[in-house]
Backbone as a ProteinNet text record, in pm:
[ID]
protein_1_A
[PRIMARY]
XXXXXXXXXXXXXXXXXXXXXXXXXXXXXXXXXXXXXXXXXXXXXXXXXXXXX
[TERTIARY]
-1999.9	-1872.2	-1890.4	-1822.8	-1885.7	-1762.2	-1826.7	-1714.6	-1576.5	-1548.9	-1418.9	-1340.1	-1360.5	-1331.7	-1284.5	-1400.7	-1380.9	-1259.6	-1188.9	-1080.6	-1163.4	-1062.2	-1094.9	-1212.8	-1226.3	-1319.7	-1442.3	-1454.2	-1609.4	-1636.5	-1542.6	-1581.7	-1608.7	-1509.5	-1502	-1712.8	-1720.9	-1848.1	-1970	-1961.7	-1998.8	-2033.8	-1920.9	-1972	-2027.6	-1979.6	-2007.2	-2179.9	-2246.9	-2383.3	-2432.6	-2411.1	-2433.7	-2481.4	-2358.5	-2337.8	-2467.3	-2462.5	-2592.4	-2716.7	-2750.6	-2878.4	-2921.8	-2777.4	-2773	-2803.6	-2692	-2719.8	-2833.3	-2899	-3041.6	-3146.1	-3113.2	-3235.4	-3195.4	-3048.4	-3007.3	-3006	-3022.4	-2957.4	-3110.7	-3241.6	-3379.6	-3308	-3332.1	-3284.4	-3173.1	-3107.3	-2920.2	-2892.6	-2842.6	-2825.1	-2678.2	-2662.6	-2534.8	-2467.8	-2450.6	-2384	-2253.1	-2189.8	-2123.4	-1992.6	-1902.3	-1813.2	-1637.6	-1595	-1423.2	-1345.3	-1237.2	-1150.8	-1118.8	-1093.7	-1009.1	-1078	-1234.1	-1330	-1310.6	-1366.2	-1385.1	-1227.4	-1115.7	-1040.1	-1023.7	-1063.8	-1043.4	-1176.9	-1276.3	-1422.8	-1332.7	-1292.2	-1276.7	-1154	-1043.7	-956.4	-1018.5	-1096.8	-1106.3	-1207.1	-1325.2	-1416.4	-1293	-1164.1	-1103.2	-1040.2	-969	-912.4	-1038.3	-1126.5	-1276.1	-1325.2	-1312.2	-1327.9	-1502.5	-1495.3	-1646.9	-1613.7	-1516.2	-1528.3	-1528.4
10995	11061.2	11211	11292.9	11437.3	11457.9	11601.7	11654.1	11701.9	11723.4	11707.2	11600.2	11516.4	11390.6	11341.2	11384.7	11328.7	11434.6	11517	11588	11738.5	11803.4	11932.7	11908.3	11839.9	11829.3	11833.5	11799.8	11757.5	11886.5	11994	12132.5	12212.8	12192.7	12265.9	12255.6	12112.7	12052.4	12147.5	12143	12186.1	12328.3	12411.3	12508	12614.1	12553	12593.7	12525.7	12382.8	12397.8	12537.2	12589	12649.9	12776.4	12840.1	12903.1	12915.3	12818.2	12781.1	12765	12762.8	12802.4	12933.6	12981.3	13100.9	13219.9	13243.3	13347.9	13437.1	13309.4	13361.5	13437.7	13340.4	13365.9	13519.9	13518.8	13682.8	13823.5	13755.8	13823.1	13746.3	13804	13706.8	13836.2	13691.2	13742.6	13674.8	13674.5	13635.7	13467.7	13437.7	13316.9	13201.9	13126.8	13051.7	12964.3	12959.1	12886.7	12789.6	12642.4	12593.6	12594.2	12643.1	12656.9	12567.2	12572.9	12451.9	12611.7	12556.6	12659.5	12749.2	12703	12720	12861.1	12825.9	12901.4	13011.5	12980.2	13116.4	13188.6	13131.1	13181.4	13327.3	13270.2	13308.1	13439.6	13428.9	13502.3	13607.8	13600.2	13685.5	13772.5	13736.2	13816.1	13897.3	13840.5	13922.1	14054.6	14025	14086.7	14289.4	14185.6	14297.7	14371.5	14286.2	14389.3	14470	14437.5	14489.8	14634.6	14646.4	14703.1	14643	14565.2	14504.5	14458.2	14461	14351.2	14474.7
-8019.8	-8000.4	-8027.4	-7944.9	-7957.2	-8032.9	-8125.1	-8257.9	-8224.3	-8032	-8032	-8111.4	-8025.6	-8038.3	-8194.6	-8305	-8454.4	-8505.5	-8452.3	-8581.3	-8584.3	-8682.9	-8743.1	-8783	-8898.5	-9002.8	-8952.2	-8822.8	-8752.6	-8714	-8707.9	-8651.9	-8752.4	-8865.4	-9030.4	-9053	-9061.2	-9117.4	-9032.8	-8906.6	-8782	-8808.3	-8845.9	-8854.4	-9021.4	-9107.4	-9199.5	-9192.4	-9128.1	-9080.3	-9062.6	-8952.9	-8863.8	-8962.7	-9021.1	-9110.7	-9184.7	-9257.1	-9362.3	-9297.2	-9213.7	-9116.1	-9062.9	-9033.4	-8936.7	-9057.5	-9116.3	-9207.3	-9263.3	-9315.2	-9375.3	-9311.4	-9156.9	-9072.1	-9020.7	-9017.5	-8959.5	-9078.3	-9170.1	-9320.6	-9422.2	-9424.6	-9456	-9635.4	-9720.3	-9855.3	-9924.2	-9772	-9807.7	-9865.8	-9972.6	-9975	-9959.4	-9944.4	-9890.1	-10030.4	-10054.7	-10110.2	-10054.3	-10087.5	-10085.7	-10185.6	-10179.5	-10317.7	-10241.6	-10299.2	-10292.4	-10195.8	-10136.1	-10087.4	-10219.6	-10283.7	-10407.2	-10464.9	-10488.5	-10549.1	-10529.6	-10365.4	-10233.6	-10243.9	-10241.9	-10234.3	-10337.8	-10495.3	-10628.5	-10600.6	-10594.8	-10579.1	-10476.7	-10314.2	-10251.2	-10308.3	-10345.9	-10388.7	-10529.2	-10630.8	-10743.6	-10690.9	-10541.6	-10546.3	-10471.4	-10418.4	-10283.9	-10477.6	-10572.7	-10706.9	-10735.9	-10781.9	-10799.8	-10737.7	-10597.4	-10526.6	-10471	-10462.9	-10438.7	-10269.2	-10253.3	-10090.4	-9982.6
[MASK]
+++++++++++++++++++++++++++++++++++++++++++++++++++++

């Protein structure tokens, strides 16, 4: 069954793959991590107060 077919989630899964393959090879150094919405959410807003983003 192609990842249309399975829902969001099969594309979510799909591409955060992609992601985690792609990156490194474009970005040699860069590392990926997996973190909860929640995390990412918390990390990106403190880095934009920060002035880091």
């Amino acid at each position: 069954m192609s990842p249309a077919r399975r829902g969001p989630s099969a594309w979510r899964n799909r591409a955060s793959g992609f992601t985690g393959h792609y990156a490194p090879n474009l970005y040699p150094g860069t590392r990926v991590r997996c973190v909860s919405s929640e995390e990412f959410t918390n990390e990106f807003n403190n880095s934009i107060r920060d002035g880091k983003g």
